[in-house]
C-alpha positions in Angstrom: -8.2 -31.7 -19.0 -6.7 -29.6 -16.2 -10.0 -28.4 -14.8 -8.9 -24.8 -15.7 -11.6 -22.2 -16.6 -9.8 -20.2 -18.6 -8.6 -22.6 -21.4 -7.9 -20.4 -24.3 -4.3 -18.9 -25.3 -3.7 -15.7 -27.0 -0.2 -14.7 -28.1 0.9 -11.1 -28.6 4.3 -10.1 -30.2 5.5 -7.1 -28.2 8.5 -5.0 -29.2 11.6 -5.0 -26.5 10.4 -1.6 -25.3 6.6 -2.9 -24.7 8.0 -6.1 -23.0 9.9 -3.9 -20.6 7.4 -1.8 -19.7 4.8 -4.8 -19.2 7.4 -6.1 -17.0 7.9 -2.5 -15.0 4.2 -2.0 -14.6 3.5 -5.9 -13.2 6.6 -5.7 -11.2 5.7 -2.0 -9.6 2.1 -3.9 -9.1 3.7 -7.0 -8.0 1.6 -9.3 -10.1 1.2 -11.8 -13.1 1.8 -10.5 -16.5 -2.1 -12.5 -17.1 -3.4 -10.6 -13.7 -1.9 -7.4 -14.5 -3.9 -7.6 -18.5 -6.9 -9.1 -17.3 -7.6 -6.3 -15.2 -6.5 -4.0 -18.1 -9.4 -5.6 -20.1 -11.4 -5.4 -17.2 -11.4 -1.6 -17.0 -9.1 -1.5 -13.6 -5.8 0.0 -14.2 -3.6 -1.9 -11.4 -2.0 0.5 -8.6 1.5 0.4 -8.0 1.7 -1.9 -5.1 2.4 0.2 -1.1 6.4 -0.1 -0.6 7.7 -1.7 2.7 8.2 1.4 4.3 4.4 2.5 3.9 3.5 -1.2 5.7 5.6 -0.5 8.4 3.8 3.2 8.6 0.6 1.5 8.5 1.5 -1.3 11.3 2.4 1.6 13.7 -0.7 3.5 12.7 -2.9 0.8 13.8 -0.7 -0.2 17.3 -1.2 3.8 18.4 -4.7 3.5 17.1 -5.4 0.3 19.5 -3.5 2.3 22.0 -5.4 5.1 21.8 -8.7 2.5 22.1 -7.2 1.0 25.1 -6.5 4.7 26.8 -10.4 5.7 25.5 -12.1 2.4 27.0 -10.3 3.0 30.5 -11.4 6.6 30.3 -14.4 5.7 30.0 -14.8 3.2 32.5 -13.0 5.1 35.1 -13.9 8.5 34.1 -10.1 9.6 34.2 -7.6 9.7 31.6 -4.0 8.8 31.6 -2.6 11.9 30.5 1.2 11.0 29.9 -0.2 7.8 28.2 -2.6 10.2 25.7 0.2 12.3 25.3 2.9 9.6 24.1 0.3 8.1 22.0 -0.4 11.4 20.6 3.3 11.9 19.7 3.8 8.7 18.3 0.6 9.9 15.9 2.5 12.9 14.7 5.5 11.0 14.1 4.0 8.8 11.8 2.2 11.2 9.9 5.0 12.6 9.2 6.5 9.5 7.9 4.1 8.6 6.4 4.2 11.9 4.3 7.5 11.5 3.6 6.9 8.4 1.8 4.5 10.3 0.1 6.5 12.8 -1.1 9.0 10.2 -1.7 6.5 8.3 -4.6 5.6 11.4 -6.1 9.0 12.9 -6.7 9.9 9.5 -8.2 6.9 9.4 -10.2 7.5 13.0 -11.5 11.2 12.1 -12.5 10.0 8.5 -14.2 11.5 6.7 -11.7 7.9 4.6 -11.1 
């Protein structure tokens, strides 16, 4: 015995239409065909998995929100601001909110054309 804990096999005939859409959904949510239907049976409908571009949103997010951390702390501490500092982070901000929506806007217009 392999030690596994879930020992039972269940085999499902799909149609070529069903297969390719099991294999769209668990490759949008970048998982197993078994992880993607367990958490069907589980009640969790998987979410399509964030695209590169969103990660690379989100890794710039959190360097201007350490920046921004670093800039508070000194304020603090100093009781003066770096204004030129506050105001590049503060750029940076707005530039990736509005990347970030664009990706947005990006999914949904995909999503609304089937393209998911």
């Amino acid at each position: 015995m392999s030690g596994r804990v879930r020992t039972n096999v269940v085999v499902i005939h799909l149609s070529d239409s069903e297969l390719i859409q099991l294999n769209k959904d668990v490759t949008v949510c970048k998982l197993s065909r078994e992880n993607y239907l367990r958490m069907l049976m589980d009640g969790y409908h998987p979410k399509p998995a964030p695209s590169e571009e969103l990660k690379d949103c989100l890794v710039q997010l959190r360097r201007i929100g350490n920046n921004i951390n670093q800039i508070t702390y000194v304020a603090n501490c100093t009781n003066d601001i770096n204004t030129d500092m506050f105001k590049n982070c503060h750029d940076e901000l707005n530039e990736q909110y509005n990347e970030i929506m664009k990706v947005i806007t990006n999914v949904k217009e995909d999503n609304m054309n089937g393209n998911n």
